[in-house]
mmCIF file as Biopython writes it, N, C-alpha, C and O atoms, coordinates in Angstrom:
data_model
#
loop_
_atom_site.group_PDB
_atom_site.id
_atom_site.type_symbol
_atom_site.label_atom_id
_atom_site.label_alt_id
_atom_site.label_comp_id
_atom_site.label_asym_id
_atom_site.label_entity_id
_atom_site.label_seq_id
_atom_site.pdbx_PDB_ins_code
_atom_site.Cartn_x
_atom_site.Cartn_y
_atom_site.Cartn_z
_atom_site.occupancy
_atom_site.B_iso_or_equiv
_atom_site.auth_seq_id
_atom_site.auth_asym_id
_atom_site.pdbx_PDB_model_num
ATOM 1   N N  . UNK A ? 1  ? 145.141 76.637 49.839 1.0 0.0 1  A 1 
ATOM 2   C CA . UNK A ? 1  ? 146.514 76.690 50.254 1.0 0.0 1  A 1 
ATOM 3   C C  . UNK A ? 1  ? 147.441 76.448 49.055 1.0 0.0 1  A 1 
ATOM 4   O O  . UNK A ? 1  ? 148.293 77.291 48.774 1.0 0.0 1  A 1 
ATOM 5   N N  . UNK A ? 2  ? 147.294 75.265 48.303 1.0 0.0 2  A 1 
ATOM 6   C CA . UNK A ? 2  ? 148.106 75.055 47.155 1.0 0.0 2  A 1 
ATOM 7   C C  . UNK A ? 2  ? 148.003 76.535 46.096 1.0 0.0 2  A 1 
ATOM 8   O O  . UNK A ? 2  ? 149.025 77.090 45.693 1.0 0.0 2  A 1 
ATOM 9   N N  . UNK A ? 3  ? 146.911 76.918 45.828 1.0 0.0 3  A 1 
ATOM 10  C CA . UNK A ? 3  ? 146.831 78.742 45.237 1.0 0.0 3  A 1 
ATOM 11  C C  . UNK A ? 3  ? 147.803 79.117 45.801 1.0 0.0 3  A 1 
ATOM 12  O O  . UNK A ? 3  ? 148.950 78.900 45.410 1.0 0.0 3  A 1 
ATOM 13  N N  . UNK A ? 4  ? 147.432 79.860 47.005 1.0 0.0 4  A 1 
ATOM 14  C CA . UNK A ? 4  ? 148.606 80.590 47.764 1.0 0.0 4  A 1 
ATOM 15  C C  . UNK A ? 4  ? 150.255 80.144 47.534 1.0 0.0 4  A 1 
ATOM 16  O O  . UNK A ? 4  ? 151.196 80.834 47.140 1.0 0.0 4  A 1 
ATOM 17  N N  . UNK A ? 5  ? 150.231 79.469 47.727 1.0 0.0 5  A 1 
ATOM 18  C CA . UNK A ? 5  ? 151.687 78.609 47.103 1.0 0.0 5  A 1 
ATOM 19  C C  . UNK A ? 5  ? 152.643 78.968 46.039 1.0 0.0 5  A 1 
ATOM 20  O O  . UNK A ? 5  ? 153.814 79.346 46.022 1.0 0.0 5  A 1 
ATOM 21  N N  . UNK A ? 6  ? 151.331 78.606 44.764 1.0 0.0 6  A 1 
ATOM 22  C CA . UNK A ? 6  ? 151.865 78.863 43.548 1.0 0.0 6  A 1 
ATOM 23  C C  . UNK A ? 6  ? 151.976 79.960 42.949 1.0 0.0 6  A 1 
ATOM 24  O O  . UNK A ? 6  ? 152.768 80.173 42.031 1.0 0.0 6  A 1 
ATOM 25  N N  . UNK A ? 7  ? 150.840 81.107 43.627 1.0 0.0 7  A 1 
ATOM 26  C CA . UNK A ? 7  ? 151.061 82.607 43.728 1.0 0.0 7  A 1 
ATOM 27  C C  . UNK A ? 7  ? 152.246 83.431 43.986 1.0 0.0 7  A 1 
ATOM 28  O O  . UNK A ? 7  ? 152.758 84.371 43.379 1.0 0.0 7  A 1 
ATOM 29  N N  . UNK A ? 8  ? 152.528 82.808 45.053 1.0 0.0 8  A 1 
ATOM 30  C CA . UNK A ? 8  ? 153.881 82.827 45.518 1.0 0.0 8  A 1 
ATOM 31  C C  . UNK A ? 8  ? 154.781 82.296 45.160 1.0 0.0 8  A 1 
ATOM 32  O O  . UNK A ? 8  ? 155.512 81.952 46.089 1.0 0.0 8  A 1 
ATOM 33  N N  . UNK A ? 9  ? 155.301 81.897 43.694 1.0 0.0 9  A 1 
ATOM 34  C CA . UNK A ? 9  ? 156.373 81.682 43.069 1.0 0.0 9  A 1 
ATOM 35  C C  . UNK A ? 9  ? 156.538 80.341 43.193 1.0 0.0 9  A 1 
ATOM 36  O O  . UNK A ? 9  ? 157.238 79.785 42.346 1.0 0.0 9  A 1 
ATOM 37  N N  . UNK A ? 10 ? 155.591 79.101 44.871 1.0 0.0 10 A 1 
ATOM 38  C CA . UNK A ? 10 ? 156.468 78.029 44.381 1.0 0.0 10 A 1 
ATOM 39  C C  . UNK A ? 10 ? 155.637 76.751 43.239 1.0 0.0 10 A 1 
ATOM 40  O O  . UNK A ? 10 ? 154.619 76.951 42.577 1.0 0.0 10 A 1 
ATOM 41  N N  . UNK A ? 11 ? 156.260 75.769 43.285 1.0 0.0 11 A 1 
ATOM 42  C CA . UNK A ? 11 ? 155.680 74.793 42.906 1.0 0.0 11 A 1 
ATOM 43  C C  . UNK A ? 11 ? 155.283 73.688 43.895 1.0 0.0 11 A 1 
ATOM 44  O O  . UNK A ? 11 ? 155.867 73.281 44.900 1.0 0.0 11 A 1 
ATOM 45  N N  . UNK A ? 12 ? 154.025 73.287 43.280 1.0 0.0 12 A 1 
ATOM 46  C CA . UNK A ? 12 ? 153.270 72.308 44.316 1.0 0.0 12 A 1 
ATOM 47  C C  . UNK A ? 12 ? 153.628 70.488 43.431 1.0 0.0 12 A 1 
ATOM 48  O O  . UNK A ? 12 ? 153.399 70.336 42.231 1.0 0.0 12 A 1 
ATOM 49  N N  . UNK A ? 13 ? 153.869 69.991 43.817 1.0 0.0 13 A 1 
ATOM 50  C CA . UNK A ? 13 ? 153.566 68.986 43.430 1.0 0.0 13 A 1 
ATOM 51  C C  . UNK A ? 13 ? 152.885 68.042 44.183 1.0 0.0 13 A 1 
ATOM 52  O O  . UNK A ? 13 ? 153.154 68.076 45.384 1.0 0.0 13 A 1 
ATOM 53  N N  . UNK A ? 14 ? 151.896 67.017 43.741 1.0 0.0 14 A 1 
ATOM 54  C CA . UNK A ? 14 ? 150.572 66.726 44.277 1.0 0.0 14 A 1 
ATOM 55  C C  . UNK A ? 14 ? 150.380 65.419 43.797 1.0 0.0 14 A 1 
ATOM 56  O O  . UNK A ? 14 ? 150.457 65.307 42.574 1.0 0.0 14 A 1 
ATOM 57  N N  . UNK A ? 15 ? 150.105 64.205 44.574 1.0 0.0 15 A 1 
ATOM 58  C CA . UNK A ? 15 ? 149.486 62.971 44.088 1.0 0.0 15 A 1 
ATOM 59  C C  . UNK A ? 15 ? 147.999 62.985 44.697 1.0 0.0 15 A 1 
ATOM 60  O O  . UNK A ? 15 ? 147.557 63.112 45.839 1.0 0.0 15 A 1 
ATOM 61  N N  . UNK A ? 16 ? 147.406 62.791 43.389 1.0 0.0 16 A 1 
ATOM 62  C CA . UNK A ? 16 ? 145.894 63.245 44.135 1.0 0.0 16 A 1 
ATOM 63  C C  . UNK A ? 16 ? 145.183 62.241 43.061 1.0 0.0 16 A 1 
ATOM 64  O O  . UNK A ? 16 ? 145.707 61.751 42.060 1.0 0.0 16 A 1 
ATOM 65  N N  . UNK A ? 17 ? 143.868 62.069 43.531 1.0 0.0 17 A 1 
ATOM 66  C CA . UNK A ? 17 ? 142.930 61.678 42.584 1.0 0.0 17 A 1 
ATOM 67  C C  . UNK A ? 17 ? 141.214 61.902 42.596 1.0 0.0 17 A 1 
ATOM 68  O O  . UNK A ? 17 ? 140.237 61.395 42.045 1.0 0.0 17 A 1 
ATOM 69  N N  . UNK A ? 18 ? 141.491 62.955 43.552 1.0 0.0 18 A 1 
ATOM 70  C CA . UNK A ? 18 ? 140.228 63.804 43.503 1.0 0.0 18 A 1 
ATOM 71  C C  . UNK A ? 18 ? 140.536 64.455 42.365 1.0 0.0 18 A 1 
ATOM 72  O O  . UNK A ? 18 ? 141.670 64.729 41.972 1.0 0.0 18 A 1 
ATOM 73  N N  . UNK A ? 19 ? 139.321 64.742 41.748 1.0 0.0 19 A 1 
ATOM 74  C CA . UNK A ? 19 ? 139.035 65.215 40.009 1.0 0.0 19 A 1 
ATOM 75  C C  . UNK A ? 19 ? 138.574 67.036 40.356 1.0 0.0 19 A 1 
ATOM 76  O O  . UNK A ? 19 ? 138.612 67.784 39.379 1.0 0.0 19 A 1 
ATOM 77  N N  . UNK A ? 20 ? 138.332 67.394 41.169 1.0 0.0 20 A 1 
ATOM 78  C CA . UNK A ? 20 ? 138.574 69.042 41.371 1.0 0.0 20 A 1 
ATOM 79  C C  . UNK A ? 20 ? 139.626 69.493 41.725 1.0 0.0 20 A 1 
ATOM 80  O O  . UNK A ? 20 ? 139.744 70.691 41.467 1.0 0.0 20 A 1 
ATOM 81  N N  . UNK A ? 21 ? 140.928 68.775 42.494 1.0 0.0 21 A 1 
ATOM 82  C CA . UNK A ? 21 ? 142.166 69.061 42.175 1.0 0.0 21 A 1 
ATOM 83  C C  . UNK A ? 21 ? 142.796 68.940 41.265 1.0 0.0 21 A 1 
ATOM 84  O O  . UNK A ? 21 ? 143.687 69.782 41.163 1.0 0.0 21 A 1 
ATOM 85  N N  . UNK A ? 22 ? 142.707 67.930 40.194 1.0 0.0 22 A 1 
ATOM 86  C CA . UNK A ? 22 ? 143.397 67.596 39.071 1.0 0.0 22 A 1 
ATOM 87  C C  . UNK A ? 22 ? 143.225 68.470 37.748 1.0 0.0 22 A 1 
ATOM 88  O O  . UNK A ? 22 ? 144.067 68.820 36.921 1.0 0.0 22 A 1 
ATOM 89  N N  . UNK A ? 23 ? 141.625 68.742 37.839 1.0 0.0 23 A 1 
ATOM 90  C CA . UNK A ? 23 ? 140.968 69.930 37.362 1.0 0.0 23 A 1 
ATOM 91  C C  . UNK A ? 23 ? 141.714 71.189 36.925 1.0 0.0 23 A 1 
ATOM 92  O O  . UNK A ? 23 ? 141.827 71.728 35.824 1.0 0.0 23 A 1 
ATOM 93  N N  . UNK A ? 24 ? 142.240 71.520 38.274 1.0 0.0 24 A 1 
ATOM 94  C CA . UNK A ? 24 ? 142.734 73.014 38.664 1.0 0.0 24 A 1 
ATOM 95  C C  . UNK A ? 24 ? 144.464 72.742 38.366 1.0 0.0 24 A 1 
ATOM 96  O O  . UNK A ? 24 ? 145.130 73.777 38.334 1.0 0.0 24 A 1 
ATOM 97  N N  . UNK A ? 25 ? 145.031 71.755 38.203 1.0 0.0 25 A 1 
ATOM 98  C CA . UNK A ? 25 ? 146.602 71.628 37.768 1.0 0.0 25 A 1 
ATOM 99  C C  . UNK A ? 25 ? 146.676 72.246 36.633 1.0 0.0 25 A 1 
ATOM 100 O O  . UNK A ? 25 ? 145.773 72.593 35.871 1.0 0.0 25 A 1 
ATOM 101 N N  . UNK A ? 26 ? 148.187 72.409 36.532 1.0 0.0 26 A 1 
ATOM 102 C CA . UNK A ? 26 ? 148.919 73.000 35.306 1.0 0.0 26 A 1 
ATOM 103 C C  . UNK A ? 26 ? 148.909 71.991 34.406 1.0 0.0 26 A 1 
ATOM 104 O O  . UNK A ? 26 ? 148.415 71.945 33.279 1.0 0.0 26 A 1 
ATOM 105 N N  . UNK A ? 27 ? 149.817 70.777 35.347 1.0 0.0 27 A 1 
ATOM 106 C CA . UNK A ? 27 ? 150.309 69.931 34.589 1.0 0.0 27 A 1 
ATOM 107 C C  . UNK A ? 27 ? 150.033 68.649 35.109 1.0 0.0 27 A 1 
ATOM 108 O O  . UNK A ? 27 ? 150.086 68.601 36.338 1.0 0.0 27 A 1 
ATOM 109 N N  . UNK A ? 28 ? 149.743 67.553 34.506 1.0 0.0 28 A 1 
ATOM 110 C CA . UNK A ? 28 ? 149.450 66.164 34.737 1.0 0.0 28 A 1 
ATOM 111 C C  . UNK A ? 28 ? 150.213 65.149 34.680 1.0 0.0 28 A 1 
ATOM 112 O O  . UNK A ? 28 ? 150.935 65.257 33.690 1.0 0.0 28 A 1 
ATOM 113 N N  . UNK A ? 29 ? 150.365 64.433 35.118 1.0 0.0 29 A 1 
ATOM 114 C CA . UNK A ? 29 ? 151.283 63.073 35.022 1.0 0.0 29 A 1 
ATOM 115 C C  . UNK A ? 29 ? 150.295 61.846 35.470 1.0 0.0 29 A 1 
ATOM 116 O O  . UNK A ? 29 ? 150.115 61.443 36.619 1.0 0.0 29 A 1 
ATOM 117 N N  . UNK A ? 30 ? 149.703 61.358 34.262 1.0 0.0 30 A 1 
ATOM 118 C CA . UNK A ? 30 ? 149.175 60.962 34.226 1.0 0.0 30 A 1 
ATOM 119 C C  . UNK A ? 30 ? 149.619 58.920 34.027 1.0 0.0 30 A 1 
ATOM 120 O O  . UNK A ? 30 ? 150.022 58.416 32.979 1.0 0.0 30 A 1 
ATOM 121 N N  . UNK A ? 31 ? 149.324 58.004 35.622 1.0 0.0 31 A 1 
ATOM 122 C CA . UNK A ? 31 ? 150.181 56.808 35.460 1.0 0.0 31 A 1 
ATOM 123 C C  . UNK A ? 31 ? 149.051 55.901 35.406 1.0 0.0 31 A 1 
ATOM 124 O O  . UNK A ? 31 ? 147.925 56.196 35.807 1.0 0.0 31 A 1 
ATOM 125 N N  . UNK A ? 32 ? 149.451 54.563 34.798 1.0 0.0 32 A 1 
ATOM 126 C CA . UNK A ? 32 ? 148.731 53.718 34.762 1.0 0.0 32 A 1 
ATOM 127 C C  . UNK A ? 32 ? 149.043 52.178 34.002 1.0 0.0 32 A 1 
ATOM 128 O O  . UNK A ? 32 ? 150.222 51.885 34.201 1.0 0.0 32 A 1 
ATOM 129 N N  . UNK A ? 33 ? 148.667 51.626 33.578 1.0 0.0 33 A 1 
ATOM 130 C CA . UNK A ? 33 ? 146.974 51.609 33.040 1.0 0.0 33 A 1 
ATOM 131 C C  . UNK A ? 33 ? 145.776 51.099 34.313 1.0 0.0 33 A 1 
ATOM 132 O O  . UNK A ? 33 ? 144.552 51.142 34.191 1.0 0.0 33 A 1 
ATOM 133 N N  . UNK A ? 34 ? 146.512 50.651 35.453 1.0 0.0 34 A 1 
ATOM 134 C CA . UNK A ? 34 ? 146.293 49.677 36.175 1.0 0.0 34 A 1 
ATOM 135 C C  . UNK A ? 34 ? 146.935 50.610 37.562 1.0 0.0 34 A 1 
ATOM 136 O O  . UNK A ? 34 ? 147.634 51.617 37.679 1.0 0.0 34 A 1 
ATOM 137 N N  . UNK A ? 35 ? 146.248 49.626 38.517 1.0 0.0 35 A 1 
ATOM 138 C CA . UNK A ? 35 ? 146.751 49.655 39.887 1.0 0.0 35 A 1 
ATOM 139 C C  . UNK A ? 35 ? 148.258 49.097 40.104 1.0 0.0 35 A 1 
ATOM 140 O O  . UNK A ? 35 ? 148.774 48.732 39.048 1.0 0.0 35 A 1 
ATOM 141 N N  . UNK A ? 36 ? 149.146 48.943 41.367 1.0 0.0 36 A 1 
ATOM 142 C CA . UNK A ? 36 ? 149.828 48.132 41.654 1.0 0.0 36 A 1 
ATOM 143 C C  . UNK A ? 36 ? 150.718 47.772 39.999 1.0 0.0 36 A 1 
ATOM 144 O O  . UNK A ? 36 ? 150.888 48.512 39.030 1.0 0.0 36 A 1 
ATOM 145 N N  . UNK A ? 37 ? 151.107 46.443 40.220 1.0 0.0 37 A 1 
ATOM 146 C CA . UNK A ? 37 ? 152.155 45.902 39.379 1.0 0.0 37 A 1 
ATOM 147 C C  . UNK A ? 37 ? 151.088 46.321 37.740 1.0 0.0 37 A 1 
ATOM 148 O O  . UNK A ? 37 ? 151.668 46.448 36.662 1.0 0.0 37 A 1 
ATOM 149 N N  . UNK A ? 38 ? 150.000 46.431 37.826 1.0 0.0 38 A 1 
ATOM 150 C CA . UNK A ? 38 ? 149.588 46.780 36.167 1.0 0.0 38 A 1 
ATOM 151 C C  . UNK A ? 38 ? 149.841 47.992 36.004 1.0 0.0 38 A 1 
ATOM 152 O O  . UNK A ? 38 ? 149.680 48.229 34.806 1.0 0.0 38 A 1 
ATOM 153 N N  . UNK A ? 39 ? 150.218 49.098 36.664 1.0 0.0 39 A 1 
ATOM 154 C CA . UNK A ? 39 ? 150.580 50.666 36.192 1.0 0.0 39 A 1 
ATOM 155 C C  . UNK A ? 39 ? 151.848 50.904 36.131 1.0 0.0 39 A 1 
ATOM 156 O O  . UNK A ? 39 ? 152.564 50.028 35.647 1.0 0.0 39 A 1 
ATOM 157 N N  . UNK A ? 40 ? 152.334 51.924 36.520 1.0 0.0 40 A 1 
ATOM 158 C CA . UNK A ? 40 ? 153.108 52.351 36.618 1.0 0.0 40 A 1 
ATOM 159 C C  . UNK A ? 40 ? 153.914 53.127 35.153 1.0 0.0 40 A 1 
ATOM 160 O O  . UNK A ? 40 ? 155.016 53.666 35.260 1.0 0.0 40 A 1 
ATOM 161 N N  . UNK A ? 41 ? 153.372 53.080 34.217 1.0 0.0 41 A 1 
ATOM 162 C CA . UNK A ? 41 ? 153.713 53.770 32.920 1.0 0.0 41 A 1 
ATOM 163 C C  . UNK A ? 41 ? 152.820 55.059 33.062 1.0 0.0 41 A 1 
ATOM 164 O O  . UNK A ? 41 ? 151.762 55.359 33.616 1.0 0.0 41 A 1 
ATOM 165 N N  . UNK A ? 42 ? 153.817 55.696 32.251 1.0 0.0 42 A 1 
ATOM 166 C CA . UNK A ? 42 ? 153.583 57.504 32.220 1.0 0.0 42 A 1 
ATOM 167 C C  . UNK A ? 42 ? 152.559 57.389 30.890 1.0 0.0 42 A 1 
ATOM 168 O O  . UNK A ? 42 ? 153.044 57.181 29.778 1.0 0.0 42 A 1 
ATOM 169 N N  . UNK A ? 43 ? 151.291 57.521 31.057 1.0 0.0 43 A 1 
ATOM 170 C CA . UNK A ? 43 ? 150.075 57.049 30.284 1.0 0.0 43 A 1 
ATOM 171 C C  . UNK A ? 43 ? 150.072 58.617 29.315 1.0 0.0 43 A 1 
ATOM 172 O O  . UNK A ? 43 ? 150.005 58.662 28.086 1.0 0.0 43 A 1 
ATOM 173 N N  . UNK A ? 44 ? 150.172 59.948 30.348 1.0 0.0 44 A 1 
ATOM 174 C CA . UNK A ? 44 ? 150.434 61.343 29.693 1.0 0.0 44 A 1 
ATOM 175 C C  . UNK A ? 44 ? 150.943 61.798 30.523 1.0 0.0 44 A 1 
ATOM 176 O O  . UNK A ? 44 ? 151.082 61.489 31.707 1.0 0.0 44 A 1 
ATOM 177 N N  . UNK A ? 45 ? 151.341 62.789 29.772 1.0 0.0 45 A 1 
ATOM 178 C CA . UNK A ? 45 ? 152.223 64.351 30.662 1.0 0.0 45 A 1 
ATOM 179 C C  . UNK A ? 45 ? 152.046 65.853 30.333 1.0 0.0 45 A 1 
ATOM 180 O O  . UNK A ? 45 ? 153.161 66.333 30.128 1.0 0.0 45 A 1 
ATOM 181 N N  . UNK A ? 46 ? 151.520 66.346 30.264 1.0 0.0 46 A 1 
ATOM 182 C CA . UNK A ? 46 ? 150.826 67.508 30.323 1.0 0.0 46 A 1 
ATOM 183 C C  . UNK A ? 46 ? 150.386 68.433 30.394 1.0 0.0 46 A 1 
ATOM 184 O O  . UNK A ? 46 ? 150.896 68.883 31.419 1.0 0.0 46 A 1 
ATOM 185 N N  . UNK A ? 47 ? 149.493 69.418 29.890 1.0 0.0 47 A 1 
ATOM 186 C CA . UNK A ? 47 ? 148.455 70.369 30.024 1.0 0.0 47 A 1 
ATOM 187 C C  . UNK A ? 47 ? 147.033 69.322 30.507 1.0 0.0 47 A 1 
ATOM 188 O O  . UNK A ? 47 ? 146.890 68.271 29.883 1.0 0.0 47 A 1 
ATOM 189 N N  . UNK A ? 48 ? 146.106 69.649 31.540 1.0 0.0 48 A 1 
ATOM 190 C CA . UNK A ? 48 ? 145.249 68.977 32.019 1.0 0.0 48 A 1 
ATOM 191 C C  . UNK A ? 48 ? 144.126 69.012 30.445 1.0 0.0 48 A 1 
ATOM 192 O O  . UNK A ? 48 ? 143.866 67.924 29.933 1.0 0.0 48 A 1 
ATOM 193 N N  . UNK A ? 49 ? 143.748 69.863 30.027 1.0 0.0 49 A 1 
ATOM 194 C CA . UNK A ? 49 ? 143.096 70.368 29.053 1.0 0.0 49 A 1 
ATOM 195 C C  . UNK A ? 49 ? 143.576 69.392 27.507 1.0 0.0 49 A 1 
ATOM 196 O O  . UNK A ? 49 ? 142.817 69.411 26.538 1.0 0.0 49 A 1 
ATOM 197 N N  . UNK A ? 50 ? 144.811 68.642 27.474 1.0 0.0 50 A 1 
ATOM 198 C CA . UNK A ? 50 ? 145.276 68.107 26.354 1.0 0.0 50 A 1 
ATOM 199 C C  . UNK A ? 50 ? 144.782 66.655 26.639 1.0 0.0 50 A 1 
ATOM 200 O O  . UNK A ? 50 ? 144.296 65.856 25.838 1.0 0.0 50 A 1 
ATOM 201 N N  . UNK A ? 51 ? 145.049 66.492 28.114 1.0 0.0 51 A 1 
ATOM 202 C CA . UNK A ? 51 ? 144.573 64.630 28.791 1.0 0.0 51 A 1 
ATOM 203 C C  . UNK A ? 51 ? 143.447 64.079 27.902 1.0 0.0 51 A 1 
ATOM 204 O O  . UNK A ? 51 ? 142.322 64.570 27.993 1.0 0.0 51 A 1 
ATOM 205 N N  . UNK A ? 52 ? 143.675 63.191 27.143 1.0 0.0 52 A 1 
ATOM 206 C CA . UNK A ? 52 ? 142.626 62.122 26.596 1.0 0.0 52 A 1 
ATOM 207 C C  . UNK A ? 52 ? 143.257 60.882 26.623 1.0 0.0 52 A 1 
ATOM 208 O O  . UNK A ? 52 ? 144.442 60.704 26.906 1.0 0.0 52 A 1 
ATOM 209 N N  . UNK A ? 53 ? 142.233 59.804 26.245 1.0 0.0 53 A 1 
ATOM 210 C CA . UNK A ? 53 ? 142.515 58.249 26.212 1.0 0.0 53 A 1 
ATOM 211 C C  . UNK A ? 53 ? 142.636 57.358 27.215 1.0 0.0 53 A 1 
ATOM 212 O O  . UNK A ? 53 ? 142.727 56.131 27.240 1.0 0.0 53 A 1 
ATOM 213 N N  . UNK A ? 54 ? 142.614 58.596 28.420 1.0 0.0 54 A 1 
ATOM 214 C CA . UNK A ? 54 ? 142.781 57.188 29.554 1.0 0.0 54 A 1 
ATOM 215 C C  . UNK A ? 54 ? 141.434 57.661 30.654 1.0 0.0 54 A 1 
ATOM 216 O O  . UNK A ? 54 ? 140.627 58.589 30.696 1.0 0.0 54 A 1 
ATOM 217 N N  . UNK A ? 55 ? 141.729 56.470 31.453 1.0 0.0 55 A 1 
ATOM 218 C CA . UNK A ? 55 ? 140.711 56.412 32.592 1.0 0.0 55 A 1 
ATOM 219 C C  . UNK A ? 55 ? 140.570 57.575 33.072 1.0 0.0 55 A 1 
ATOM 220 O O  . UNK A ? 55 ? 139.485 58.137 33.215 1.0 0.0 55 A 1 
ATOM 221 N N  . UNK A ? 56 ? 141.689 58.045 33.368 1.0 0.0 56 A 1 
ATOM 222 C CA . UNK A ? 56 ? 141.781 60.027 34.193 1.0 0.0 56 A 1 
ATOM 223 C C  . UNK A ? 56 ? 141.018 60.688 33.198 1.0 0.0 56 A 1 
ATOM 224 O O  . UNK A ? 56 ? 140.009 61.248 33.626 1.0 0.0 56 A 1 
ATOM 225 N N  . UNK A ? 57 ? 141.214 60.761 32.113 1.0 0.0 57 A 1 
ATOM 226 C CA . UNK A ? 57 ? 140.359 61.551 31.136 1.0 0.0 57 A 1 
ATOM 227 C C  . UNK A ? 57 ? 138.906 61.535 30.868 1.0 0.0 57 A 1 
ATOM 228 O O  . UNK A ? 57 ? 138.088 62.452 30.813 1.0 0.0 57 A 1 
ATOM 229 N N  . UNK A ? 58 ? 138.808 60.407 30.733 1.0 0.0 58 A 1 
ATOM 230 C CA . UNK A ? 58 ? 137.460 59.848 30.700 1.0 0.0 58 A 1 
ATOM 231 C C  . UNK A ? 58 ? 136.472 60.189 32.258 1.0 0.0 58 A 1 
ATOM 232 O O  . UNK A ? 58 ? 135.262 60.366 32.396 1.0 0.0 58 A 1 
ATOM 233 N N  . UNK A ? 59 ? 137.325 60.181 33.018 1.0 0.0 59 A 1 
ATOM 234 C CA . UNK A ? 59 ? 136.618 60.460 34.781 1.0 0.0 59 A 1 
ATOM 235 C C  . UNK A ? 59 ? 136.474 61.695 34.747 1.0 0.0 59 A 1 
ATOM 236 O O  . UNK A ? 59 ? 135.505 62.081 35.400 1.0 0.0 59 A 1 
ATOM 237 N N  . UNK A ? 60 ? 137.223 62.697 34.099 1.0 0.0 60 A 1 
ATOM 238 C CA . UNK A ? 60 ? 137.170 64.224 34.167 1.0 0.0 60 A 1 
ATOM 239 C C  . UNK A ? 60 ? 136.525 65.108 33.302 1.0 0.0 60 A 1 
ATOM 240 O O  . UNK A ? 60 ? 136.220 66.270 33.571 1.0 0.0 60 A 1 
ATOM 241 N N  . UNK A ? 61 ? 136.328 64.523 32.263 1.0 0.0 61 A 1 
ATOM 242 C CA . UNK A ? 61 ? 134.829 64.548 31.027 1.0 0.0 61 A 1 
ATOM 243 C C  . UNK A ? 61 ? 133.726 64.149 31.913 1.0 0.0 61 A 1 
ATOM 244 O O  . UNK A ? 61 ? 133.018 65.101 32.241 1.0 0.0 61 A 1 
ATOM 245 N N  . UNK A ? 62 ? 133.349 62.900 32.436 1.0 0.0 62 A 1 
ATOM 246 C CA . UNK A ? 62 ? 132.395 62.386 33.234 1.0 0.0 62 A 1 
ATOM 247 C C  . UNK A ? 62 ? 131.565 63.433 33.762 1.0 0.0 62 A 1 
ATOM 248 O O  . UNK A ? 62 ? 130.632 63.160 34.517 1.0 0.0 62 A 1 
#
């Protein structure tokens, strides 16, 4: 469904943390370092393919 979407001219935006959706993004926004009160900093921002140094990166190499 999100394909179809973006095929169609729109944009999806998505909080996800399944790693075959994140996979398939354009772009990442990548927060953290931590859960709750330890995150919330913009860790990267992105091409999925550029993501290194953090936990997301490291899970998607994995």
């Amino acid at each position: 469904m999100l394909d179809q979407l973006v095929e169609r001219g729109h944009t999806a935006v998505v909080i996800e943390h399944d790693l075959d959706v994140v996979r398939r993004a354009d772009w990442v926004v990548d927060l953290g370092p931590g859960a709750g009160r330890h995150g919330g900093r913009v860790l990267y921002e992105g091409p999925v393919a550029r993501l290194e140094g953090t936990a997301t990166a490291r899970a998607l190499r994995a």
